[in-house]
TITI-101955 format. One record per residue (C-alpha): residue number from 1; residue in one letter; x, y, z. Coordinates in steps of 0.5 Angstrom, whole numbers, plus 500, padded with zeros to 3 digits. Each point is the difference from the previous one (the first is absolute). Layout:
TITI-101955
SITE  num  residu  east  north   up
SITE  NUM       A     X      Y    Z
...
***
This chain:
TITI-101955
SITE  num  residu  east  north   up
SITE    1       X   305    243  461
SITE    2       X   506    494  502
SITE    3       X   500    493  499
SITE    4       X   505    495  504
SITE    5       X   503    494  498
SITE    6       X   504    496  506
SITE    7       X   504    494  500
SITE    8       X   503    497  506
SITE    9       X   506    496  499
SITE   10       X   505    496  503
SITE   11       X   506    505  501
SITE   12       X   496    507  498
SITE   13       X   493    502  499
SITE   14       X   499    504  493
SITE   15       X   494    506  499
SITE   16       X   498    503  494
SITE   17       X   495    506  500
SITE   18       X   497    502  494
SITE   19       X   496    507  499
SITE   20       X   495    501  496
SITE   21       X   493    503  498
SITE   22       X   493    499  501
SITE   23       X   500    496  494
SITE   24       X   505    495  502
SITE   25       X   504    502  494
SITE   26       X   506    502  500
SITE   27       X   505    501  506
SITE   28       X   507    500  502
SITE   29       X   504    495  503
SITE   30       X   504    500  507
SITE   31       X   504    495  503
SITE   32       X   503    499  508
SITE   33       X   503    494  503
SITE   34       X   501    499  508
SITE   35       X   504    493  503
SITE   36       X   494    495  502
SITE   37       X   499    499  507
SITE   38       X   498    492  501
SITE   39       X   498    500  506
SITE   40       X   494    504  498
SITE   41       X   499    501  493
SITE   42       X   495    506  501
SITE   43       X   506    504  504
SITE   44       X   503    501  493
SITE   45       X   494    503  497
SITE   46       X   499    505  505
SITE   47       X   507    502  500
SITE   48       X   501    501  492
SITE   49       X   492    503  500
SITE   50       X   503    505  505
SITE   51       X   505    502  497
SITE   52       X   497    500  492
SITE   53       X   496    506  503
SITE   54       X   506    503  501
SITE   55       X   504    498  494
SITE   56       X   495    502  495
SITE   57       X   495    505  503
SITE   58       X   494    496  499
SITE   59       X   494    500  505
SITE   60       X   498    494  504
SITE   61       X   492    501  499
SITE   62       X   501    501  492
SITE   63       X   502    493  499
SITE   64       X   495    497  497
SITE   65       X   502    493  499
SITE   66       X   505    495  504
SITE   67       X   501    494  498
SITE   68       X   507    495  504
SITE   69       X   503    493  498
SITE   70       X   502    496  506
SITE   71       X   506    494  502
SITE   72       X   496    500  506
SITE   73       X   495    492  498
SITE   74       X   507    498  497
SITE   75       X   505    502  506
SITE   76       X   494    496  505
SITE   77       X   500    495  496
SITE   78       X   508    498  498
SITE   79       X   501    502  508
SITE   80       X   496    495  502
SITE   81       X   496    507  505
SITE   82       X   494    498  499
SITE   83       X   493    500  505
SITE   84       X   499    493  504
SITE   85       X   496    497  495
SITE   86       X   495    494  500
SITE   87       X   497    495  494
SITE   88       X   493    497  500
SITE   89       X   498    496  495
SITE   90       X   497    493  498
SITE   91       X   501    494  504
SITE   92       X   505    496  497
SITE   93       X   504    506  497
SITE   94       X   504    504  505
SITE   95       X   506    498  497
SITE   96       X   499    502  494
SITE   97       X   505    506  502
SITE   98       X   505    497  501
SITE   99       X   499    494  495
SITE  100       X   500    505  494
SITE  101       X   502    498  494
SITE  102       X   505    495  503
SITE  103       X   506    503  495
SITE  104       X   507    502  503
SITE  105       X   502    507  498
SITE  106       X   507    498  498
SITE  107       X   500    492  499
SITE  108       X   507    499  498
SITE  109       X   501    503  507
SITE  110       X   500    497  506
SITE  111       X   501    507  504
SITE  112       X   495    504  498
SITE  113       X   493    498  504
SITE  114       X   493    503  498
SITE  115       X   498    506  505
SITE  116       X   498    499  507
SITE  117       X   492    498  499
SITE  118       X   496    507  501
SITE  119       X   495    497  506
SITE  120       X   502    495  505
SITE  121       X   496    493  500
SITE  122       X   497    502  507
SITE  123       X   497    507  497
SITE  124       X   496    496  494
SITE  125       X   494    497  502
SITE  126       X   495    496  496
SITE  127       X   493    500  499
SITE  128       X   495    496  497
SITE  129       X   497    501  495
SITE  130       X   501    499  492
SITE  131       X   499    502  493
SITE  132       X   501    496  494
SITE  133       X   504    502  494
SITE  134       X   494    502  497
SITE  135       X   498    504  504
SITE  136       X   495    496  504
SITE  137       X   499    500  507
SITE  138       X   502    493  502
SITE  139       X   500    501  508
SITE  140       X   497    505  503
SITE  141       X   504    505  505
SITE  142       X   500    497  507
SITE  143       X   498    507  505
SITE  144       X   502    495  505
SITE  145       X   507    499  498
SITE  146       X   500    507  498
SITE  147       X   499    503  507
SITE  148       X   505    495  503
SITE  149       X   506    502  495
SITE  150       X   498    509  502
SITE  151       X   501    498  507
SITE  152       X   506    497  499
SITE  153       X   503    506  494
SITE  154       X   498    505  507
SITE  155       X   504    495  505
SITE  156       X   506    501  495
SITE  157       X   499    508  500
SITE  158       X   501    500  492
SITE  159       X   500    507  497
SITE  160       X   497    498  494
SITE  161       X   497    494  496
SITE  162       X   500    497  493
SITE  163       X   495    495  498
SITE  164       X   500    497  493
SITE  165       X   494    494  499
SITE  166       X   501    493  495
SITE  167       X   498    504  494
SITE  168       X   496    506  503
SITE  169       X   501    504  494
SITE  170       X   495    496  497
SITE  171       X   495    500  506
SITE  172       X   502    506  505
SITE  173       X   494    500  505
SITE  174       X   504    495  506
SITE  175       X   506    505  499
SITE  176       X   496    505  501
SITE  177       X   497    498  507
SITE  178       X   506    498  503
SITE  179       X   502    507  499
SITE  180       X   494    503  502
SITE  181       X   502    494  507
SITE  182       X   507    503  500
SITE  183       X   498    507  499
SITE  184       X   495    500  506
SITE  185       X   504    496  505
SITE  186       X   507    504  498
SITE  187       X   498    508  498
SITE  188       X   506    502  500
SITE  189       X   503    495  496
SITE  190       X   502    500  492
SITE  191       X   495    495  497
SITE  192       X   503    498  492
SITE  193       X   496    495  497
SITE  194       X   502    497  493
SITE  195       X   493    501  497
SITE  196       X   501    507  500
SITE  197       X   507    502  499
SITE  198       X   502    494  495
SITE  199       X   494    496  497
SITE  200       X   503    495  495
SITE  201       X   503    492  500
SITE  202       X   505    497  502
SITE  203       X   501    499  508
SITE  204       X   506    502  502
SITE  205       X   502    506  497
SITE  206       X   493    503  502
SITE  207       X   501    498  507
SITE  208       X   507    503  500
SITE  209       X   498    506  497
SITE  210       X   495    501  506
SITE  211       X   504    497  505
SITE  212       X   505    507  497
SITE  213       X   495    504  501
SITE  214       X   497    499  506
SITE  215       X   508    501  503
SITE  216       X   501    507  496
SITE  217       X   493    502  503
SITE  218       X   502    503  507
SITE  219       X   506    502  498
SITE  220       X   498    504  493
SITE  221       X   494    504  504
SITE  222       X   505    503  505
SITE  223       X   505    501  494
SITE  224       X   494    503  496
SITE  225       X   497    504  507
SITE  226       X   507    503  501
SITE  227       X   500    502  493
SITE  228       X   493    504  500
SITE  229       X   502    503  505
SITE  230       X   507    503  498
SITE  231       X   497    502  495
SITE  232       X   494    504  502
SITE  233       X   505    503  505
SITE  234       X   504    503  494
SITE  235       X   492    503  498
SITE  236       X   500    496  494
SITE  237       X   491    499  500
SITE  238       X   500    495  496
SITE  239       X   500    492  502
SITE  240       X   506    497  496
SITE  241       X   500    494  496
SITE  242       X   504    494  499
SITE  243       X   503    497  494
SITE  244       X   498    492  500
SITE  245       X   505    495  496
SITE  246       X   495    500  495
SITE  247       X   503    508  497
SITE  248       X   493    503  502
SITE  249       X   498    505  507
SITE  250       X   496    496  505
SITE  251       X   497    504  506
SITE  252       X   502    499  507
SITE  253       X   495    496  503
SITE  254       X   500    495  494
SITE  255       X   507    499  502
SITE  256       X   499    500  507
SITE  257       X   495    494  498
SITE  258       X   505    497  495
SITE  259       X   507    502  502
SITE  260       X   503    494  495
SITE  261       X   499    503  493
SITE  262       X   506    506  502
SITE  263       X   505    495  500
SITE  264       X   503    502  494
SITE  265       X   497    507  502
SITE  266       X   506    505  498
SITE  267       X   503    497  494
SITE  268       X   494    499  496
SITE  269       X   499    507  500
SITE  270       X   507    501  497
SITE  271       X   498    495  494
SITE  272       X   495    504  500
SITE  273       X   503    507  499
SITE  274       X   505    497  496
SITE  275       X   495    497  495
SITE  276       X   496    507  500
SITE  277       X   507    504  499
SITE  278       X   502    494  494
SITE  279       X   494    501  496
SITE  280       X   501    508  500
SITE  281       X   508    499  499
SITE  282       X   499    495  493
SITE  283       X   503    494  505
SITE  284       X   493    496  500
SITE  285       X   504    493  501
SITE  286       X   505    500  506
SITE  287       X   502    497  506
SITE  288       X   500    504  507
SITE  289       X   506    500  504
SITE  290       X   499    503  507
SITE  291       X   505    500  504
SITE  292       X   498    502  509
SITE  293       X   504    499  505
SITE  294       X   498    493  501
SITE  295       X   498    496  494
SITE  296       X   500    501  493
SITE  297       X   493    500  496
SITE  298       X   499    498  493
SITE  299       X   495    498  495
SITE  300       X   497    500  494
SITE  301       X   496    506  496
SITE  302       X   497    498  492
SITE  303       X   497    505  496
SITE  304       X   499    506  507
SITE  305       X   497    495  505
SITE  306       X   503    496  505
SITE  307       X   499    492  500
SITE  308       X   497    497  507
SITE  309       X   499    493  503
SITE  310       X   495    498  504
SITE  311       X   506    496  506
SITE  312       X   506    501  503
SITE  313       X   505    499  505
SITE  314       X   500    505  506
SITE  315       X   506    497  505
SITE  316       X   499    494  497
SITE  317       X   492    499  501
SITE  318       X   495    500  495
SITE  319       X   496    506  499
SITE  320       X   494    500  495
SITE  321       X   498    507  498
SITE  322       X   500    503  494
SITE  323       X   507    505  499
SITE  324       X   505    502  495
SITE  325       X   505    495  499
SITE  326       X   506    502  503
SITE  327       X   506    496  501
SITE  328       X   504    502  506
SITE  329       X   507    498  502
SITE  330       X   504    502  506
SITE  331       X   505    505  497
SITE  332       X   499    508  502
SITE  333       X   504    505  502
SITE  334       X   501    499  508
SITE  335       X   501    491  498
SITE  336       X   506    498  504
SITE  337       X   506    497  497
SITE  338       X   503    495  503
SITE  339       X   505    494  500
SITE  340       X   497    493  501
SITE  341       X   502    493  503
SITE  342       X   505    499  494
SITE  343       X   503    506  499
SITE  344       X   496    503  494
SITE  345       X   497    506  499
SITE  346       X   491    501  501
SITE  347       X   496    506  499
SITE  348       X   493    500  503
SITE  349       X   495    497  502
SITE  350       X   501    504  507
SITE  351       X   499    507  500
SITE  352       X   503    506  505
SITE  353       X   494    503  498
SITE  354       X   498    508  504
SITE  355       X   502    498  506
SITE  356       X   506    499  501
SITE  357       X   502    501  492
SITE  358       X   505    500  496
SITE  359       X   507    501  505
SITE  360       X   500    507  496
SITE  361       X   494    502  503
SITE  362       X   503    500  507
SITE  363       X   495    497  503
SITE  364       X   503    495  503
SITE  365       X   501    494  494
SITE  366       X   505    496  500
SITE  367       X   500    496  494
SITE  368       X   500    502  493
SITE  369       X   496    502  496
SITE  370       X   499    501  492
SITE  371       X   499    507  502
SITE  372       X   507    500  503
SITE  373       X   503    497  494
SITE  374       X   497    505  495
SITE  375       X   503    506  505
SITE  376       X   506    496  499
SITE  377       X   501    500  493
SITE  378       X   498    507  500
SITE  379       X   494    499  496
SITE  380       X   495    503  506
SITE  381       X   502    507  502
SITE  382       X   500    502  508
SITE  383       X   498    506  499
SITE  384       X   493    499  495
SITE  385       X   496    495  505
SITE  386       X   493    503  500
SITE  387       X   502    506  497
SITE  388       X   506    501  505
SITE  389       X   495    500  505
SITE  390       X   504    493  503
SITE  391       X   507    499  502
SITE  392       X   504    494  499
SITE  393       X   508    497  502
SITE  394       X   503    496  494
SITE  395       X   505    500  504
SITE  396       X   497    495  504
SITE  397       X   498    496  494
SITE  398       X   506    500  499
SITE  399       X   503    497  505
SITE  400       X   494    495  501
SITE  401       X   500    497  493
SITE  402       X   509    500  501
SITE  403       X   498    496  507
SITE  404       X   495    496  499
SITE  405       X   501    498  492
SITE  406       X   507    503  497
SITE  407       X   504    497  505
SITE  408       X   498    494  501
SITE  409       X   499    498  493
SITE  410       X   508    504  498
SITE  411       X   497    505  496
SITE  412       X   499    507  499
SITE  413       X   496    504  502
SITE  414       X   497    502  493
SITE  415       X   500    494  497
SITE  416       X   496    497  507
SITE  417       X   494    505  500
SITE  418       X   500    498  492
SITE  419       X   499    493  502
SITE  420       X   494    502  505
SITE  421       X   497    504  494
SITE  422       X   501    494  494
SITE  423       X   497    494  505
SITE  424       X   494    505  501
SITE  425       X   499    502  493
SITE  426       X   500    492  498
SITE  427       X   495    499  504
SITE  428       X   497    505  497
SITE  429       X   501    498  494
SITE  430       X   496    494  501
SITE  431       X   494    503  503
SITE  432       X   500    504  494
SITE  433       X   501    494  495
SITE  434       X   494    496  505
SITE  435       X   495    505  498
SITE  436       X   502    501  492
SITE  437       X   504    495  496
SITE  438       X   498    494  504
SITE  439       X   493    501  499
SITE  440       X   501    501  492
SITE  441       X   502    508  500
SITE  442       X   505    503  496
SITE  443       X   505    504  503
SITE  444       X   500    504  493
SITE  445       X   493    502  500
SITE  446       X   501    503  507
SITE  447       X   502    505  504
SITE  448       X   503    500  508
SITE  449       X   496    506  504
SITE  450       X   504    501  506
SITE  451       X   498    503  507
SITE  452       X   500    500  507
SITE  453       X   506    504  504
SITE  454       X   505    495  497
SITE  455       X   497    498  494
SITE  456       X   504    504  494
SITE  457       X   506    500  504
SITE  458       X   500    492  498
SITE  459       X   496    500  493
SITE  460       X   506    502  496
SITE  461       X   503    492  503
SITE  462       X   494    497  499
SITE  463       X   499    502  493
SITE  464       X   506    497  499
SITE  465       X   500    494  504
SITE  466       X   492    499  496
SITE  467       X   500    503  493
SITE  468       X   497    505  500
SITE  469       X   501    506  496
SITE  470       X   496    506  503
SITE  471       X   500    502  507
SITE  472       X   493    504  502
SITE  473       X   501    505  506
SITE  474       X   494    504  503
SITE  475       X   501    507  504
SITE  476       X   502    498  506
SITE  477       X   499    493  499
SITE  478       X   501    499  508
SITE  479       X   493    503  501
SITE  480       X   497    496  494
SITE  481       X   496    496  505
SITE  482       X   497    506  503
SITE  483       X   499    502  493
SITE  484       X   496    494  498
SITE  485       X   495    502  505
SITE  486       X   498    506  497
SITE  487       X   499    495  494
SITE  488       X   495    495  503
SITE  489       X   494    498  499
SITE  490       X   495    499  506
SITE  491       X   498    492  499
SITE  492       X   499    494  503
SITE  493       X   500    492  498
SITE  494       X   493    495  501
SITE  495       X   501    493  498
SITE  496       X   495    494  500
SITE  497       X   503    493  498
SITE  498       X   495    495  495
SITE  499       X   503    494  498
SITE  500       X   497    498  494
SITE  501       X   501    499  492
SITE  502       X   500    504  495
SITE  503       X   492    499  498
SITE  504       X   495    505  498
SITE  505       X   497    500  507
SITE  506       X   506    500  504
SITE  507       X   502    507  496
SITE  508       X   493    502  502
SITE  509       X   501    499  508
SITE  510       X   507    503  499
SITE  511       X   497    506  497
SITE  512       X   494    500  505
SITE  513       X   506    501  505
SITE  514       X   504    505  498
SITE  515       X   493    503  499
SITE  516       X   500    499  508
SITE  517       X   508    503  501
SITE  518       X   498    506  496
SITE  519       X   494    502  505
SITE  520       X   505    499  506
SITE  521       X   505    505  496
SITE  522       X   495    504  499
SITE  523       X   498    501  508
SITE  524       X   507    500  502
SITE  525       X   502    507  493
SITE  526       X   493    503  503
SITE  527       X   503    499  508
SITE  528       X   507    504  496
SITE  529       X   495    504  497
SITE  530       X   503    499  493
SITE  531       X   496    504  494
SITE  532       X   497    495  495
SITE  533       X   503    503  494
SITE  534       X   507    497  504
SITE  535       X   498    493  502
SITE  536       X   502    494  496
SITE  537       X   500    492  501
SITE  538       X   506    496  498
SITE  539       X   498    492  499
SITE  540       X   505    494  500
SITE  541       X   497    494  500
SITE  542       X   505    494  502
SITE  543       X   500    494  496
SITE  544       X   505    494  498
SITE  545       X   499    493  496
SITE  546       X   496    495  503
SITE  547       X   505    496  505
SITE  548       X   506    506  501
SITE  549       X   501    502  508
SITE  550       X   501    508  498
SITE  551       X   496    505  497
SITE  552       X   501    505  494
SITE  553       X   497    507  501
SITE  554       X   496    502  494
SITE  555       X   497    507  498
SITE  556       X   493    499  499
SITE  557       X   498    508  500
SITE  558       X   495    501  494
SITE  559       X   497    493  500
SITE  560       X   493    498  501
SITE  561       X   496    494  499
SITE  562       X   501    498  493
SITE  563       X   508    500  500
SITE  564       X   502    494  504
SITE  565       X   504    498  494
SITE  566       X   503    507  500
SITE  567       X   502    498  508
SITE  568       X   503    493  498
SITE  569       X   504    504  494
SITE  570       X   503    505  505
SITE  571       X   501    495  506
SITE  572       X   505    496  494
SITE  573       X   503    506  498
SITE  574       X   502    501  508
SITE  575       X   502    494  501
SITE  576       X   504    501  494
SITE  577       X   503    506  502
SITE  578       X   501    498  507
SITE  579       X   504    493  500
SITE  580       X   501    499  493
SITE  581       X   495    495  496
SITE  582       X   492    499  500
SITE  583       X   497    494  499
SITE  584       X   494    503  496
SITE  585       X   496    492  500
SITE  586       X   500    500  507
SITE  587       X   494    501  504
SITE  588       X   500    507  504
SITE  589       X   498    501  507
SITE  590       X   498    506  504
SITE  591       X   502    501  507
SITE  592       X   500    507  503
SITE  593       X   496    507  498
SITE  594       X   504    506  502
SITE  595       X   498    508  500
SITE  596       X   503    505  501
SITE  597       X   496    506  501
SITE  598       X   505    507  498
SITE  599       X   498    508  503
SITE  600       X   504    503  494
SITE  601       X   503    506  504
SITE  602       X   502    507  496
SITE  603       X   507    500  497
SITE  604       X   504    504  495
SITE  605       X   507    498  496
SITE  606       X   506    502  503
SITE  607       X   501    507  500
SITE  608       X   506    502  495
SITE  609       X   506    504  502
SITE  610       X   504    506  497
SITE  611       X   507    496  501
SITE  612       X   507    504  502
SITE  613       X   503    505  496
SITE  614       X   506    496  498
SITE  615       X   504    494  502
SITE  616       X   505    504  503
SITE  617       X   494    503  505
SITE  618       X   499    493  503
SITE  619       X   507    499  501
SITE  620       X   501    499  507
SITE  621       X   507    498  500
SITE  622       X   504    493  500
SITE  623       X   502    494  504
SITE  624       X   504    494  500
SITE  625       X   496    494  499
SITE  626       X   503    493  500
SITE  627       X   497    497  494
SITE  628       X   502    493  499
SITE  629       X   506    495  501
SITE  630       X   503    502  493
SITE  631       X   499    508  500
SITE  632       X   502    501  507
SITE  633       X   498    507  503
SITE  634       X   498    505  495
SITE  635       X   497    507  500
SITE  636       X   492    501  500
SITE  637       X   497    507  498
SITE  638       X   494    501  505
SITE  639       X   494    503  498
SITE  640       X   493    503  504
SITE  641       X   494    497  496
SITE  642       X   496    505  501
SITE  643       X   504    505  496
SITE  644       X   501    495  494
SITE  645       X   498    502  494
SITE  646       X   496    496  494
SITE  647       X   502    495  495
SITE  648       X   509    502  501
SITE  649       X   504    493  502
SITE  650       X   503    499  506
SITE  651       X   506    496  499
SITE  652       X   502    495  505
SITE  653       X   504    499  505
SITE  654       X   495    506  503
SITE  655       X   495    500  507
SITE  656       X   493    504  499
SITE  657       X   499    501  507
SITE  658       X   493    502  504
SITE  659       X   496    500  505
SITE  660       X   498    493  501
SITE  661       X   504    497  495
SITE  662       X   508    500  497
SITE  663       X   500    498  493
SITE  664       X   508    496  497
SITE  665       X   501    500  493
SITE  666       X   505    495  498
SITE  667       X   506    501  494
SITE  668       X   497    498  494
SITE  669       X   492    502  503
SITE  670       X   497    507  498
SITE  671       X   494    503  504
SITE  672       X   494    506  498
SITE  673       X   495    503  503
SITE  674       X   493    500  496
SITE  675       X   495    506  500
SITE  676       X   497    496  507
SITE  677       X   506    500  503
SITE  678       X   502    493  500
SITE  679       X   506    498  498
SITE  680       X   501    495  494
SITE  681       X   506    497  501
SITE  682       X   504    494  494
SITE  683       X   507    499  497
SITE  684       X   504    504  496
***
């Protein structure tokens, strides 16, 4: 019996197959990587499925569960690919989309504009209707209006709608006619209403997260059809799952209808894992680095389990969903270096992606890329890509990075691949200080979780540049997001939001809705089929002090009606924890209930390995590395990972290569493989 766990990246798509008993205990891990196809994500799938049967003589019809991380939601949306799309909302608020907050995105610079509106004033018709802040029907909808605003969405030949009323996540019925309305004059289009994939307060956010919803739906169905359809084509039975931002699976058909919570689809399986492989390795406590072909991903682990938000920025426009807190830069493998206006060196955000690639690839990239400086100073083996399986030209790196950098900038050729790897490393470094030291964390208390293909290969910079003084490494840290989907739990968010103060009566409405969610979780965990012996209810309620304009999440798990006290002294805590001082006199306020309802899926600790024989075994040979500046060239021993015995130092300059990875160990660093497989990386 197989489980398979796929993460589609920019430059490559990653697979973990995991065999194992009835039980679901146990099981062997194997791993694979083949090139993303962009232009159909699921071209990818099928291939690297195909090959896998080959690869490791599994059957297809064995496979029991499949579950995939997808960049497709994120690419639509940073694209601007989206369906043609309409709004319907309240008379007197279509132009709340492109109002928004009225804040500029870089206000001391004047050339950095806000990202073009989702849907054009001609596409955003108003009905009349109107709720009230309390949740009172103040206007009734107005059929007439309604059916003139349906005549004109089928005039404009749209593919998909979103309609966000004033205040409809207090009272949903006039949302739910118009979508009935549009639904029955428009069968073939995709109807997203605000009610249902974000029933909380705040206007905007609520109604730029339908309107993103809506122009993902077309696109994200033919996406996810094509998949299914690869899929059973290889003879895998089973119907895939998809990781959602949250770190939890949700089946297909509840991502056809809310296609926005994958925005952060794959990295959240990453942080996932990479929680899951700290706890067992003794690192409760890290920062994950995860490092593609497009971006670098970092975030925050405290005590194994990762922290989440509730909003985000996707391409520049707010999404409100809950998800792992994941901060993003344009910084991986395939990111261009290039000199600006003025002469000076910049390293991303613009990547060459899959296609065409670093101009190693030969594929035809012309610029270059980090990967290129890599190959440059000798740290990434031409022979190693994929386990051998690809072929690459340092050459042609080579000689681009002389053209388009070295000589323009009178350098050599080392010391100009060196510049490109610093400037990436510092903006790396200032990733990684976003998520820890400036909100209060100590360096010392952490450890840096490196992944992604190219993620160990600059951990060993970027612990020097931040502090750190231990580098986690997980086997084949190229696949660890495919890993983390075999680490997920089937789950989904429920929100509802009541403004009231902290009384003993409002504590009871909250508790009356969380009572609610817990009965929808329940219907949606009997739909997955989930056990009742592995279902649980995760409670968070949002608060602030009365007369704040943002929220604080509490865990308010295991209060019931006499522990409003209990709820207060929690906020302040959190409150605390978060920003820094309470104000423990002020009077609190409640906002929104949140749930999530949580299918534990059956899972075991990493299987422990044997090691190799001796050190001496796992060497493979040398190669000059450039090293820095000072050191120049020096000899690096290179070791095969998965012959590394356990617990023997490794001294630095050195280079562990595997499939889906290369590991550089810098002069004054050592490394050793723990009785898991990860390597444990600190200095000398």
């Amino acid at each position: 019996m197989y489980r398979i766990g796929i993460d589609v990246g920019g430059t490559f798509t990653d697979f973990t197959l995991l065999a194992e008993d009835s039980s679901g205990s146990g099981g062997t891990p194997s791993f694979f990587k083949v090139p993303s196809t962009p232009a159909d994500p699921s071209e990818a799938i099928e291939t690297g499925l195909a090959q896998m049967v080959d690869a490791f003589g599994y059957a297809p019809d064995a496979v029991r569960f499949l579950a995939h991380g997808t960049t497709v939601a994120t690419n639509i949306v940073i694209q601007r690919k989206g369906a043609r799309t309409a709004l319907l909302t309240t008379r007197g608020f279509r132009d709340v989309l492109e109002l928004g907050r009225q804040a500029r995105p870089s206000i001391y610079d004047y050339r950095v504009a806000k990202p073009p509106v989702l849907i054009p004033r001609d596409r955003r018709f108003e009905i009349d209707e109107r709720v009230t802040a309390t949740g009172e029907i103040w206007r009734p909808l107005d059929e007439d209006s309604l059916a003139a605003a349906v005549d004109e969405l089928t005039a404009a030949g749209v593919e998909a709608v979103a309609i966000c009323f004033l205040h409809s996540h207090l009272r949903p019925e006039h949302e739910r006619r118009a979508g009935a309305a549009v639904r029955a004059a428009l069968p073939e289009a995709f109807v997203t209403l605000s009610c249902e994939i974000l029933p909380e307060f705040r206007e905007f956010e609520r109604v730029s997260t339908t309107a993103i919803n809506a122009t993902l739906g077309p696109r994200m169905e033919g996406y996810l059809d094509r998949f299914r359809s690869r899929v059973a084509g290889i003879g895998v039975p089973v119907t895939p799952y998809t990781i959602h931002s949250n770190g939890g699976l949700m089946p297909i058909e509840t991502v056809r209808a809310a296609p926005v919570r994958t925005c952060v689809s794959g990295p959240a399986a990453g942080v996932v894992g990479a929680a899951e492989i700290g706890r067992v390795a003794g690192f409760p406590n890290l920062v994950t680095f995860d490092v593609g072909g497009t971006s670098t991903d970092v975030s925050l682990i405290e005590a194994a389990e990762p922290l989440f938000t509730n909003q985000r920025l996707v391409a520049g426009y707010p999404v409100k969903t809950p998800m792992v807190d994941i901060q993003v830069i344009g910084a991986g493998g395939g990111s261009i270096a290039r000199l600006d206006d003025a002469g000076a060196l910049k390293v991303g955000p613009d990547s060459a992606g899959a296609d065409p690639g670093p101009v190693a690839y030969g594929r035809g990239g012309t610029e270059p890329t980090i990967t290129d400086a890599n190959l440059v100073l000798g740290r990434l083996d031409p022979d190693c890509f994929l386990g051998g399986r690809m072929t690459v030209d340092p050459d042609a790196a080579r000689r681009v990075l002389a053209e388009r950098i070295a000589e323009p900038l009178g350098l050599t050729v080392e010391r100009a691949a060196l510049g490109v790897i610093r400037i990436a490393v510092a903006n790396m470094g200032r990733a990684i200080r976003s998520v820890s030291i400036d909100k209060g964390h100590d360096m010392a208390d952490l450890a840096l979780c490196a992944f992604g293909g190219a993620g160990p290969l600059h951990a060993a910079e970027v612990a020097r540049e931040c502090g750190f003084a231990r580098i986690l490494i997980p086997r084949e840290p190229g696949t660890l997001c495919a890993q983390g989907m075999l680490l997920s739990d089937i789950s989904l968010d429920f929100v509802r939001t009541r403004m009231c103060d902290a009384m003993p009566g409002s504590w009871a409405e909250i508790l009356g809705l969380f009572a609610e969610m817990e009965e929808e979780g329940a219907a949606f965990l009997d739909g997955e089929a989930v056990p009742v012996g592995r279902r649980a209810f995760r409670r968070l309620l949002d608060a602030r002090y009365l007369g704040q304009n943002f929220e604080v999440s509490v865990d308010v798990e295991g209060l019931g009606p006499d522990d409003l006290a209990d709820v207060v002294r929690r906020f302040h805590d959190a409150h605390r924890k978060e920003h820094g001082y309470d104000i423990r006199d002020r009077a609190v306020q409640f906002v929104s209930a949140r749930l999530k309802a949580i299918g534990r899926i059956a899972r075991a600790d990493p299987p422990e390995i044997a090691g190799g024989a001796s050190v001496e075994d796992a060497i493979t040979g040398s190669r000059p590395v450039y090293v820095d500046d000072a050191s120049g060239w020096r000899s690096a021993t290179i070791y095969d990972r998965t012959l590394l015995p356990l617990d023997i130092p490794l001294a630095g300059p050195a280079l562990v290569n595997e499939m889906s990875s290369t590991t550089l160990i810098l002069p004054g660093q050592h490394a050793r493989a723990d009785r898991w497989g990860n390597l444990i990386m600190e200095s000398a």
